[in-house]
N, C-alpha and C positions, 0 to 999 in steps of 0.2 A: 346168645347164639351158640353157648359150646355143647349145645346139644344137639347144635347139625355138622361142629366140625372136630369131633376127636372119633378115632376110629378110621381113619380117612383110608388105609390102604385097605381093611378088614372089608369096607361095604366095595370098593372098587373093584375088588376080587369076587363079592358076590354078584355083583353085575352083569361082571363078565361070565362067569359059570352061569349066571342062569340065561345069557346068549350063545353059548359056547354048547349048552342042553338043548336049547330049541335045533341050533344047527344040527345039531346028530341025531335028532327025533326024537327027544324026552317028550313027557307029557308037559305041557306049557301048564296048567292048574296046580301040578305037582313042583312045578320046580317054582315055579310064584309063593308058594307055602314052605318051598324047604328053605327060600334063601330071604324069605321076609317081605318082597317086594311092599308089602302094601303097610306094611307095620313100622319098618326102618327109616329113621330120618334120613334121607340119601340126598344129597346137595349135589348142584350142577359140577365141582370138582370129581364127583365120584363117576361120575359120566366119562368125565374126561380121562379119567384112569382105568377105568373098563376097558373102552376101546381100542390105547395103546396094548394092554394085554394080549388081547383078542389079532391085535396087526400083525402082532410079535410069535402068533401062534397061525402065522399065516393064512388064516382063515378069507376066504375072497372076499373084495369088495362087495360084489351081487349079494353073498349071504349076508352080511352085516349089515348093508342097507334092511335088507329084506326083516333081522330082529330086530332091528336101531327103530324102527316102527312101531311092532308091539311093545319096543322098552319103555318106550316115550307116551306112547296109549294107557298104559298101565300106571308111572311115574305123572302123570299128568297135572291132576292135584297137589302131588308133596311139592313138584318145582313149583307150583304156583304159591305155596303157603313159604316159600323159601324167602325170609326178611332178608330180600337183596337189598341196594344202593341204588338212587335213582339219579340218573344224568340229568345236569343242567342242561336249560331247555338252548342254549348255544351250544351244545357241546355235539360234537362227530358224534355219537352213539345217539344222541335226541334225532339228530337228523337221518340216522340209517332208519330208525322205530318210527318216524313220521311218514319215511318211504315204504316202509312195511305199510303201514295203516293206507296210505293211498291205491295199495296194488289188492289189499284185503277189500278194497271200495271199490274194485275193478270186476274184483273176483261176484261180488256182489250182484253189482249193475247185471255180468252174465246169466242170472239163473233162471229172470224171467222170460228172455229171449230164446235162454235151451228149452223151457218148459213149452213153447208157443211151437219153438220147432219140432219138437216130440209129439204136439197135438197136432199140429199139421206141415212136412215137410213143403216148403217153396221155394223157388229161387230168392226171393225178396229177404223170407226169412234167413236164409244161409248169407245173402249178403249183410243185412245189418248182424247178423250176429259173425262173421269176416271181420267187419268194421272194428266191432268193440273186441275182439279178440286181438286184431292190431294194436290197438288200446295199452290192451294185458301184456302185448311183448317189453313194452317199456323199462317191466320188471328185468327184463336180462341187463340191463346197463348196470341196475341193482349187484347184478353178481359180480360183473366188470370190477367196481370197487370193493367189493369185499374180498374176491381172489386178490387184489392187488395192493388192498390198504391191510385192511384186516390180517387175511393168511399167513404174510410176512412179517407181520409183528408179532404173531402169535407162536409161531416157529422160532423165534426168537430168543422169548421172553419166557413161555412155557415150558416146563418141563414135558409135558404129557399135551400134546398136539396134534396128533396124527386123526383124530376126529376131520381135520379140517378137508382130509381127502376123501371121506365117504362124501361130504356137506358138497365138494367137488362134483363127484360123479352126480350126485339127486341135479344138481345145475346142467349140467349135462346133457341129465333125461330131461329136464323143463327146456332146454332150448332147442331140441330135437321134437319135442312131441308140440311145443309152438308151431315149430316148420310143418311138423306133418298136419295139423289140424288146420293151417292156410291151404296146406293140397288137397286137404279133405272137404273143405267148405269150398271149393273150385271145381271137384272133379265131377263127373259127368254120371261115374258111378258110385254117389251118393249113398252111404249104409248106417242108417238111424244107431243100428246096435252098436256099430265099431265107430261111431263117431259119441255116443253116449259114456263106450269104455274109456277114450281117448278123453274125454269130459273129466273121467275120474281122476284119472291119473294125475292131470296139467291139476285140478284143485288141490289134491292130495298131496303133491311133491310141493305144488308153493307154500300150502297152507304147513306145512312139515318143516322148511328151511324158515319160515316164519319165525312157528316155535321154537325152533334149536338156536335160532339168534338171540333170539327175546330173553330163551329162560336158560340158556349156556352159557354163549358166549359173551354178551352183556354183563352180566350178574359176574363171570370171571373179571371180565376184562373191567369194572369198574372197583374192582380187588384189588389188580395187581396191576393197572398201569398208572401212570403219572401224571398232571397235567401238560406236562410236555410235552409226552408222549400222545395222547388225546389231542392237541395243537397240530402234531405234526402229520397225524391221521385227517382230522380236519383240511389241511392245507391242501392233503395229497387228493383227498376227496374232491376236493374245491377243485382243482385239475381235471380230473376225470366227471364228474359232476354225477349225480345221482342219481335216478331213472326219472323221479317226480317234483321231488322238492328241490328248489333251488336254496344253494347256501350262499350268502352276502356276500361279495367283494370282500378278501380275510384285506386285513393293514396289516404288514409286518411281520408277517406268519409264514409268508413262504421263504421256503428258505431261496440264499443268493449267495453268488459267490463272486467276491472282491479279487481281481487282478493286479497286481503289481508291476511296474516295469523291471522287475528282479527272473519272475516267472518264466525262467527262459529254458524252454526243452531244445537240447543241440542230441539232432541226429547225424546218423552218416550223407543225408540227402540236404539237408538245411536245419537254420534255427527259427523256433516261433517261441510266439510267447503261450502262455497256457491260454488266453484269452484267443488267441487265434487258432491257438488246435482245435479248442472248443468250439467257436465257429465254421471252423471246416467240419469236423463231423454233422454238425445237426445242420447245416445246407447240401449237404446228399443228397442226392434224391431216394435214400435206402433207409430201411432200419437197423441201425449196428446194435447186437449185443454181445459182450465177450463175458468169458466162463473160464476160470482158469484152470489147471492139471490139480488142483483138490475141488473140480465141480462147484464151484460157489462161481457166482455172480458178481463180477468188480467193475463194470461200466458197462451205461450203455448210452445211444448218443441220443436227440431229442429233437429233431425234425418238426418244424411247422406241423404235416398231418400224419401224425405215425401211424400205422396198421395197425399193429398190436399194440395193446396199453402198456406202458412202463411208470413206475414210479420209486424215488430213492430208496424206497422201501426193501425191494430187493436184493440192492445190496447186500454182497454176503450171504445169498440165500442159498440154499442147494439147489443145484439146477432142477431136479425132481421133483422136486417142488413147488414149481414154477408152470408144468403141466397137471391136465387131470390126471387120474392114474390108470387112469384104462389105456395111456398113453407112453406113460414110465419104463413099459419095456422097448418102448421104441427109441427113447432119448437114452436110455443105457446102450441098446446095441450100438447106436451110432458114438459114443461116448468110448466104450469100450473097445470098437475097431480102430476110431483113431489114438488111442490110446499105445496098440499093439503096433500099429505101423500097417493093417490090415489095408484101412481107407483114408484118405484122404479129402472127401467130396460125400456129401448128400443132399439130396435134391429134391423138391417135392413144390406141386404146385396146388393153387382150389381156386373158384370161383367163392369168392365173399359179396354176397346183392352184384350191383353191376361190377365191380373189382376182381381181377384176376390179377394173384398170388405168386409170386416166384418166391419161396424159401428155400435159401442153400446152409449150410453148413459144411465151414472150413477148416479141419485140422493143421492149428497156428502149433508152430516147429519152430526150435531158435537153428545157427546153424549147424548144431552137432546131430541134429536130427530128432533133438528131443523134444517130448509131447511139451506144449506149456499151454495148454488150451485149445480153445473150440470158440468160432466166431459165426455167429447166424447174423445171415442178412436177410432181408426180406424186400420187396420190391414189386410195386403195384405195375403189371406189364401189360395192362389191358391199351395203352396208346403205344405201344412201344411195336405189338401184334400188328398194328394196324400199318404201320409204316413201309411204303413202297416205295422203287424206282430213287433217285437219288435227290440230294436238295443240294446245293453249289451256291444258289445266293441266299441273302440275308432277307427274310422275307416280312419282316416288321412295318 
C-alpha cells in the first residue's frame, strides 16, 4: 500500500488548489491536468487534508460543498480502488454501511413512483409517492448518530477534521428539502418542474453523504480507531439507534457508573451523594448542558426523553462543534457576550412536529462575577402553554 501512502501532505495541497481554482473561476479541465487528478494515487486521508486547508483559508461553506461534489465526481474510482479494511460484520461501522444500504433501497423504491408522476400528475399518485418519501425521512435519524457518535470522535482522534462540518451542512440541506418535498407533495399548487428539481437534489445530497462515509470516513476511521473505541461508538449508537437496522441488546458495553457511599458532594445548601446528584438532574423535567469558560463540553444530565440527542461522546468537545456551522456564529455571539459581561440570558424557541421548544442559555458566574461557563436548558412547553385558571387540589 506505500504507494497510496507517502507523499501525504504534497497530494493534500493539490487537492485543495485544485478546489481553491474552481472557487475563483479556473478552468476545471485545466486544473484536473495541472494537479494530476486523474493519474495521482490520492487516498481518503488526502481528502481530509485538503479541506482543513481550504477552512483555514476561509473559504465558505456553500463554496466547498459546491467543489467537494466535483472532487468526489472526479476521485470516484481511485477511492474505490483504495485497498481499505473491512469491518466486522458486528461492528458500529457494519451497521452505519447496512443503514446506508437500506436508505440506498428507499432511494430505489422512489424512481418508479416519480416516473408515474411525471407521466401523469394525481392526487393518488402524489399521495403514495408522500408515503414512500416518509419512508426516506428515516435516513435523518441516520444523521442523528453520526453528528453525535462519529463527529465527536473524529474531532478527537483526528488531526485534520474539519470535513465533518461541510458532511454537517449537506445534512442540513437533506432534512430541510425532506420538509419542503412533504409541503410539496400536499400543496394545492402542485409544480412537476420544482418538484422534479427538489427530486435531484434530496437523491443527490443522500446519495453524496453515502459516498463520503463509505469511502472517507470508514476507510479512516478503521485505520486509526481501536476496538474500544469501535465498542463505545457501538454502545452510544445502541442508545440513539439507527434509522433502519436495529443493533442487538450490546451485554456489557455500555458504559455505568458505580457509587460509593464515600461520594459525597457537600455544598453551601446540603450534602448528597453523587448517585443522588445524578439523579436529581436526569428527573428534571429539562435538558441540562453545561460548557465551561474554555468552550468545551463537561456534562450533561440524561432525562427519560431528552429533546436533543446527547451522548458521552461529547465530552470535552468544542461547543462549535456541537452545531451545524451555518449556526457557529450564533453560538459564538452568545458565547462571547457572556463572556464580556455584555449578556447574561438567550432565549429562543421552535415548533419540533407537535413539540414546542423553549431553549435558554445562561451565563453561569462564580461570585467574583467571573465567566466559568454557559448552561443550556431546553424544555418541551407545549402542556405548559396550555395551562389555565388555577389547580389547589390533588387531582389524581
Amino acid at each position: 500500500m506505500s504507494e497510496f501512502t507517502n507523499n501525504y501532505e504534497y497530494r493534500a495541497q493539490q487537492l485543495a488548489d485544485y478546489m481553491a481554482g474552481l472557487i475563483q473561476g479556473e478552468n476545471g479541465v485545466e486544473l484536473i491536468q495541472k494537479y494530476q487528478l486523474k493519474t495521482e494515487n490520492f487516498i481518503p486521508k488526502d481528502i481530509l487534508g485538503a479541506f482543513d486547508i481550504l477552512m483555514e483559508q476561509n473559504f465558505s461553506i456553500q463554496d466547498l460543498k459546491a467543489v467537494s461534489n466535483k472532487l468526489f465526481n472526479i476521485l470516484y474510482e481511485t477511492l474505490n480502488a483504495y485497498p481499505a479494511l473491512q469491518p466486522r460484520s458486528d461492528s458500529f461501522l457494519a451497521y452505519l454501511m447496512a443503514d446506508n444500504a437500506v436508505a440506498q433501497q428507499q432511494l430505489k423504491a422512489l424512481k418508479p413512483l416519480i416516473k408515474e408522476l411525471n407521466q401523469e400528475v394525481s392526487e393518488e399518485r402524489k399521495s403514495t409517492l408522500k408515503q414512500q418519501f416518509t419512508t426516506l425521512d428515516g435516513i435523518l435519524q441516520h444523521y442523528v448518530v453520526v453528528e453525535n457518535v462519529v463527529f465527536p470522535f473524529l474531532e478527537k482522534k483526528w488531526k485534520h477534521h474539519r470535513c465533518v462540518q461541510i458532511m454537517w451542512s449537506f445534512h442540513d440541506d437533506i432534512r430541510r428539502n425532506l420538509q419542503l418535498m412533504d409541503q410539496m407533495l400536499t400543496s394545492e399548487n402542485f409544480e412537476i418542474k420544482k418538484f422534479n428539481e427538489l427530486v435531484g437534489l434530496i437523491f443527490f445530497n443522500i446519495s453524496t453523504i453515502i459516498l463520503r462515509e463509505e469511502k472517507i470516513i470508514v476507510p479512516v476511521l478503521l485505520e486509526t480507531a481501536n476496538g474500544h473505541d469501535l465498542e463505545n461508538m457501538l454502545a452510544e449508537a445502541y442508545e440513539l439507534e439507527f434509522s433502519y437496522v436495529k443493533i442487538p441488546a450490546i451485554q456489557d458495553k455500555k458504559k455505568s457508573i458505580s457509587f460509593t457511599t464515600n461520594d459525597l458532594i457537600h455544598l453551601p445548601t446540603g450534602v448528597l451523594s453523587a448517585e443522588q446528584f445524578q439523579l436529581i438532574f436526569n428527573h428534571l423535567p429539562v435538558d441540562i448542558t453545561f460548557v465551561d469558560e474554555n468552550d468545551e463540553v463537561k456534562f450533561f444530565s440524561n432525562p427519560p426523553h431528552r429533546i436533543f440527542p446527547r451522548t458521552p461522546a461529547i465530552i470535552g468537545r468544542k461547543v462549535q462543534f456541537c452545531h451545524p456551522p451555518e449556526s457557529v456564529h450564533i453560538v459564538n455571539r452568545i458565547v462571547d457576550s457572556f463572556k464580556s459581561g455584555e449578556k447574561s440570558v438567550a432565549s429562543f424557541w421552535l415548533h419540533m412536529g407537535p413539540k414546542f421548544v423553549l431553549i435558554q442559555y445562561f451565563a453561569v458566574r462564580n461570585e467574583q462575577g467571573e465567566y466559568r461557563g454557559t448552561l443550556e436548558v431546553s424544555q418541551e412547553i407545549s402542556e405548559i402553554q396550555k395551562i389555565e385558571g388555577d389547580r389547589r387540589l390533588l387531582d389524581w
